[in-house]
N, C-alpha and C positions, 0 to 999 in steps of 0.2 A: 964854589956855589955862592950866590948872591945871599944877605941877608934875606932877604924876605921868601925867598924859597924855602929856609931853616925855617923861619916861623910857620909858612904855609904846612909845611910836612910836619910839622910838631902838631897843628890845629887839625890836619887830619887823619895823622894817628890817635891824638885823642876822639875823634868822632868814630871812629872804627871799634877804642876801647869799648867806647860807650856802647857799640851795637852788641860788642860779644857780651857783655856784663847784662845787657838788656835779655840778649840770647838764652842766656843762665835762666834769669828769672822771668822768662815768659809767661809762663801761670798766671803772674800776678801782675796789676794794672803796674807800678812801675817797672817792671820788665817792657811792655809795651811803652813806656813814657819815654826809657832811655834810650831805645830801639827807633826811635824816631826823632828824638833831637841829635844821635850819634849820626842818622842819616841825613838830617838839613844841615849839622854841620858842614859830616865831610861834602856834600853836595854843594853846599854850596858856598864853597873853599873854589874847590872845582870850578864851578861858573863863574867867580869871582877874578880867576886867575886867567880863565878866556877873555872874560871882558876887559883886563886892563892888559892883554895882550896882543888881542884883534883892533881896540879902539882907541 
């Protein structure tokens, strides 16, 4: 596996953490905060990795 694939997959298992720990604590405003920086993260890991692969 390429470096930067490791680092990609580590940056989007950590945005995933962040969604379930967000998941946890829904109730409360940072449950939504984490829940959506865990999701720009891993997203956009994701488009990140299209664009310097298509372009």
């Amino acid at each position: 596996m390429h470096p930067s694939t490791n680092t990609m997959l580590i940056i989007i298992v950590t945005g995933v953490a962040l969604m379930l720990v967000g998941f946890g604590l829904r109730d409360r405003n940072i449950g939504m905060g984490l829940m959506g920086v865990g999701l720009i993260t891993a997203i956009g890991t994701i488009i990140y990795k299209a664009y310097i692969t298509f372009y």
